[in-house]
C-alpha positions in Angstrom: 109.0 92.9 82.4 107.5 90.5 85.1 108.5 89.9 88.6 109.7 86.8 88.0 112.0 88.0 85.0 113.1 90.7 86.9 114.1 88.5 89.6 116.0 86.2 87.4 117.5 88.7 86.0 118.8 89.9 89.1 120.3 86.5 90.1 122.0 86.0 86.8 123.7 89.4 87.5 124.4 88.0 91.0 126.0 84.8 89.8 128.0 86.6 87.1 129.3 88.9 90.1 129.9 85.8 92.4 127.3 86.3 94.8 126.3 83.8 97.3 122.7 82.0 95.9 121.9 81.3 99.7 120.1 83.6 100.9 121.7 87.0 102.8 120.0 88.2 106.0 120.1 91.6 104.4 118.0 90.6 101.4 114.6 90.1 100.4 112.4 86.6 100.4 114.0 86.3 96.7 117.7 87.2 97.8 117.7 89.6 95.0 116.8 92.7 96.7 119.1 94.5 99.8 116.4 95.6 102.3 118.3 97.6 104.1 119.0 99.9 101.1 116.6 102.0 100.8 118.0 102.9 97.2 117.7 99.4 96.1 114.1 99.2 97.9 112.8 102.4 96.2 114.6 101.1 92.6 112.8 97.8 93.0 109.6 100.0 93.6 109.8 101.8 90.9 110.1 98.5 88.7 107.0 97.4 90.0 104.6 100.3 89.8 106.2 101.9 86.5 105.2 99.1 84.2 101.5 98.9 85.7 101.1 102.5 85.6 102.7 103.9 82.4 103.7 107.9 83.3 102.9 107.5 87.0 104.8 110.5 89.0 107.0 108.9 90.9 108.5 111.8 93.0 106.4 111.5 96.5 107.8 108.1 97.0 110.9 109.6 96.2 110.9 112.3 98.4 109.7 109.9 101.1 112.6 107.6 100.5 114.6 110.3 101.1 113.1 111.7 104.5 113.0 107.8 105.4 116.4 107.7 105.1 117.0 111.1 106.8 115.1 110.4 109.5 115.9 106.8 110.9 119.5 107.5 110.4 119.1 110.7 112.9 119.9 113.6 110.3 116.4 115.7 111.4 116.4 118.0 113.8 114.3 117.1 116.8 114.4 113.1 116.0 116.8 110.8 117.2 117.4 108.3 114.7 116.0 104.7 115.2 117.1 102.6 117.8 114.9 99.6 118.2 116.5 96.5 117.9 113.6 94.6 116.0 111.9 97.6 114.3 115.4 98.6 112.5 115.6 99.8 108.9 115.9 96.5 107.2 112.3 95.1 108.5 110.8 99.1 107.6 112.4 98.4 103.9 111.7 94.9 103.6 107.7 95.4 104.2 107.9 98.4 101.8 108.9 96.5 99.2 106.4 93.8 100.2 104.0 96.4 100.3 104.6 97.1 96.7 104.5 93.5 95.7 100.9 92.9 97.0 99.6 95.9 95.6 100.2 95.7 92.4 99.4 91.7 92.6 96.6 92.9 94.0 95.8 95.0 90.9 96.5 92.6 88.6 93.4 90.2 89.9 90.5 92.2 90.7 87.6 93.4 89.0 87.9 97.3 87.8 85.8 98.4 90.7 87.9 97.2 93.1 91.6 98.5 91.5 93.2 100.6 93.9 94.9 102.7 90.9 97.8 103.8 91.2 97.6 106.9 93.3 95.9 104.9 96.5 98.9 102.5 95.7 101.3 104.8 96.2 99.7 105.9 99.1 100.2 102.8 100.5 104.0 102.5 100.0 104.3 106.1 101.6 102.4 104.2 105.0 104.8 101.2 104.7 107.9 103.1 104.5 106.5 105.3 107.6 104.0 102.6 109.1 106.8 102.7 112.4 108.0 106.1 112.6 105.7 106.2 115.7 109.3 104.2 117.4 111.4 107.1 116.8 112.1 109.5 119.7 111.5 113.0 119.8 113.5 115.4 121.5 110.7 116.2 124.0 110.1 112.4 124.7 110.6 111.4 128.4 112.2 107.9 127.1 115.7 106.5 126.6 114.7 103.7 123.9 111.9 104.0 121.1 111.0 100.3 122.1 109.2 102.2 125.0 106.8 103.5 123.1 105.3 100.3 121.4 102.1 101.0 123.1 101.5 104.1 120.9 104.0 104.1 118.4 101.0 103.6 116.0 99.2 106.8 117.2 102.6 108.4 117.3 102.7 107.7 113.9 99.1 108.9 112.4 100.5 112.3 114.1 103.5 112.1 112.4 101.8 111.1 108.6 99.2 114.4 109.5 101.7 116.4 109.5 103.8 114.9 106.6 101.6 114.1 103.9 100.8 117.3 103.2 104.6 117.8 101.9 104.0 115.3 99.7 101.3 116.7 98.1 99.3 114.0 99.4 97.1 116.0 102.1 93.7 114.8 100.6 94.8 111.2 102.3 95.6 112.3 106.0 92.0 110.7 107.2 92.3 107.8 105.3 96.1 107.2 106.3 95.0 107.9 110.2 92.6 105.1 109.9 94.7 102.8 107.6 97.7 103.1 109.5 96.3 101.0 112.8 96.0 98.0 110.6 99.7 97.4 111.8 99.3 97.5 115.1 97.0 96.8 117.9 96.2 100.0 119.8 92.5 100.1 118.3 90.0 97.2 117.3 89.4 96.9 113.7 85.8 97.0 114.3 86.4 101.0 115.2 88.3 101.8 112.4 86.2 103.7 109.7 87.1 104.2 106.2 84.0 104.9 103.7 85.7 103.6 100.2 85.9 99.7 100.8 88.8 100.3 99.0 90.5 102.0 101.3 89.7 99.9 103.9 91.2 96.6 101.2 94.5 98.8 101.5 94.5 98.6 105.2 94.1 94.6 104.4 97.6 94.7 102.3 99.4 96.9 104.6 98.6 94.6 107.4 99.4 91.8 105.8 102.8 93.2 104.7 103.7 93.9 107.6 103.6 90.4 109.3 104.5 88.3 106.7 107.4 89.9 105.8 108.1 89.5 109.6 107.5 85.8 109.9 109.3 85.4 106.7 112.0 87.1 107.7 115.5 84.4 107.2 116.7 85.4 111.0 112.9 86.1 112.6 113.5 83.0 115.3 116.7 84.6 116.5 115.3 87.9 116.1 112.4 87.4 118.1 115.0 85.8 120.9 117.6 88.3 121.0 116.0 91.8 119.6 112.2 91.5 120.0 112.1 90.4 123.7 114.2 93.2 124.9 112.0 95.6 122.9 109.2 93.5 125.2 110.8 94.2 128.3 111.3 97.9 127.7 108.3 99.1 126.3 106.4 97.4 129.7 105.2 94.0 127.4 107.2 91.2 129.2 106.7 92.4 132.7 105.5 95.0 134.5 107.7 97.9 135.9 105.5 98.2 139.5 104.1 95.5 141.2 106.2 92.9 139.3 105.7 89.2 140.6 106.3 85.7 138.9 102.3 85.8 137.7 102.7 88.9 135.7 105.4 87.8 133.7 104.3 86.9 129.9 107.9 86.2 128.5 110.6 85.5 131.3 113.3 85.5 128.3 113.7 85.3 124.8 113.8 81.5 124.6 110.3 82.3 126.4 109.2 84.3 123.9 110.0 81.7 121.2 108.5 78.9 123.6 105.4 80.9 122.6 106.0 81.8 119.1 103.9 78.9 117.4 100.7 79.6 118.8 101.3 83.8 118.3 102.1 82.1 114.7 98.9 80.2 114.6 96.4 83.0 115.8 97.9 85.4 113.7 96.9 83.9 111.0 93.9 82.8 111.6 92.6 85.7 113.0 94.0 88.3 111.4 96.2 87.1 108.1 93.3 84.4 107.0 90.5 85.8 108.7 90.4 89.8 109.6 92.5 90.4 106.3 90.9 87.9 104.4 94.2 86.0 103.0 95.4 89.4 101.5 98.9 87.4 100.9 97.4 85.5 98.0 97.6 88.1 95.4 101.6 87.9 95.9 101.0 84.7 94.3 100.4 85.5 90.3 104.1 87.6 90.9 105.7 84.2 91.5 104.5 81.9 89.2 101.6 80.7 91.5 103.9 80.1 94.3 104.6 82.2 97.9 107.9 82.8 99.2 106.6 84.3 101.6 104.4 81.3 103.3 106.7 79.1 102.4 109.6 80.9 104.1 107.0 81.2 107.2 106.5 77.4 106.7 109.9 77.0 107.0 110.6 78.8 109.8 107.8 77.3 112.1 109.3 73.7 111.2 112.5 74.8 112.3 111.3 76.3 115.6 109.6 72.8 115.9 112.5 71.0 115.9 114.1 73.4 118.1 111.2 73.1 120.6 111.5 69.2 120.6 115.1 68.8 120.8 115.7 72.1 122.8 119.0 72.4 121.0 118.8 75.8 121.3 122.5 76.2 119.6 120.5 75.5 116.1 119.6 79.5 116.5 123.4 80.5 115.3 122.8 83.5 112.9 123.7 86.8 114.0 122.2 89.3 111.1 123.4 92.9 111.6 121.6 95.4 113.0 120.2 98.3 111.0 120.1 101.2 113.6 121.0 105.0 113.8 123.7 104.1 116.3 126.3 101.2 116.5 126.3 101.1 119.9 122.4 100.4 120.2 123.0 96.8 120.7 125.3 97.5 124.0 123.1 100.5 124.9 119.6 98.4 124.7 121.1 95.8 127.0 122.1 98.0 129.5 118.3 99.4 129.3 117.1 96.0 129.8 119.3 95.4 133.0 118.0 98.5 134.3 114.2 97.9 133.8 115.0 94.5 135.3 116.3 95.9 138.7 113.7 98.3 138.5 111.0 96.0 138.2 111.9 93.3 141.0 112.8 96.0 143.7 111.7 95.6 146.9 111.4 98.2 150.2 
């Protein structure tokens, strides 16, 4: 079964249930998928990569569901669970199933040299579903919010994935998933990264691409980026320095400052890395849709919107309040208290 019939098989079931056809904050860029469940993520997997790979072994991506789930909730020992305000469970699930989509569009298109097959595919789902466990705290971590440690939460996480893989029975990929990994983040320059299978090095092109357009596509990114990504920003040292603070070091005063500077972080990104660095990876989504992208278009959508909030500074247009996927209900509270902190912190004087 395609995609596409799957889909529309999943909205008939919706309809027939009385579902709402607009689409949930919770869900997917087709509203037929709850992101943050990570059965329904892992189920909608499963109907991707089971069809394309006839008796493909399932279980890793199984297992890794399951410490997912174990571990961003706060059920391991030594962990706390997450409790980023941007980086929450939902946008975790959502690229994973993303992740899934373009690989086996991917597969579907190229030439037999270039297939990923299906182990390196599930591969990359494990590195999706983990790609920010670099966020979470650890019990020796000298921090009170994982969104301090965005400057290394990728490293964090190759250490993590050395150390996991293994369980999986997926050892034989540790040097491949350290490298891979940092095509999510920015803590090293592509040009450093070395994989010797070009292969490996297109999965690094996926998993990047995922990753941000599942972001920009996101139904609440604008208000996300204004109420949950800037004070992720301010603690993890991005918006403005904690010593020496002074109105020239500031890079995002608020979050309506952060969204003044959205469309060209929008623009750059994909022209450097989405179209350029990772070569338009997103296309292959394409033959799953019937030659269209929800994906772009959503991101087209959204960057029209912000326009017209720009112009009009009608900043009331930004209304919806999605709920927060996080270990802890009280993150929300506990983050904003954080924030006040770093602020008086930051603008102290002698």
């Amino acid at each position: 079964m395609s995609q596409q019939a799957i889909e529309e098989q999943r909205r008939k079931a919706a309809a027939q249930q009385g579902l709402p056809s607009i689409r949930r904050s919770d869900f997917d860029i087709t509203n037929t998928v709850r992101v943050s469940s990570p059965h329904a993520v892992l189920q909608a997997v499963e109907q991707l990569y089971v069809p394309l790979w006839p008796g493909i072994d399932m279980d890793p991506v199984r297992r890794a569901f399951a410490q997912f789930d174990d571990l961003f909730s706060g059920r391991v020992p030594g962990y706390a669970g997450v409790d980023t305000l941007y980086h929450d469970r939902q946008h975790t699930l959502d690229v994973t199933l993303t992740m899934a989509r373009i690989c086996v569009g991917y597969e579907q298109q190229v030439e037999v040299l270039w297939k990923l097959g299906p182990e390196r595919s599930l591969v990359g789902v494990v590195l999706a579903l983990f790609h920010d466990v670099g966020y979470l705290r650890r019990a020796a971590d000298p921090v009170r919010n994982g969104a301090e440690l965005t400057r290394t939460h990728v490293s964090r996480g190759v250490e993590f994935l050395r150390g996991y893989l293994p369980h999986l029975g997926m050892g034989t990929w540790t040097e491949v998933a350290a490298q891979v990994l940092h095509f999510t983040g920015y803590e090293r320059p592509f040009s450093e990264l070395v994989l010797n299978d070009a292969r490996d090095l297109r999965l690094g092109h996926l998993l990047g691409t995922a990753d941000m357009i599942t972001q920009l596509a996101d139904r609440c990114y604008l208000e996300k980026c204004r109420d949950r990504l800037y004070p992720e920003f301010v603690l993890g040292g991005m918006a403005l320095p904690l010593a020496n603070a002074s109105p020239e070091s500031v890079r995002y005063a608020s979050g309506l400052d952060l969204l003044r500077q959205t469309p060209q972080f929008v623009n750059e990104t994909r022209a450097k890395r989405l179209d350029g660095e990772f070569n338009a990876a997103y296309r292959y989504l394409d033959v799953l849709f019937d030659g269209r992208n929800p994906y772009m278009e959503s991101i087209g959508r959204n960057m029209a919107f912000l326009d017209q909030v720009l112009r009009s500074e009608s900043w009331r247009m930004l209304r919806r309040n999605p709920p927060l996927f996080a270990a802890d209900p009280s993150t929300l509270a506990d983050v904003r208290g954080l924030m006040l902190g770093y602020f008086k912190r930051a603008w102290m004087r002698d």
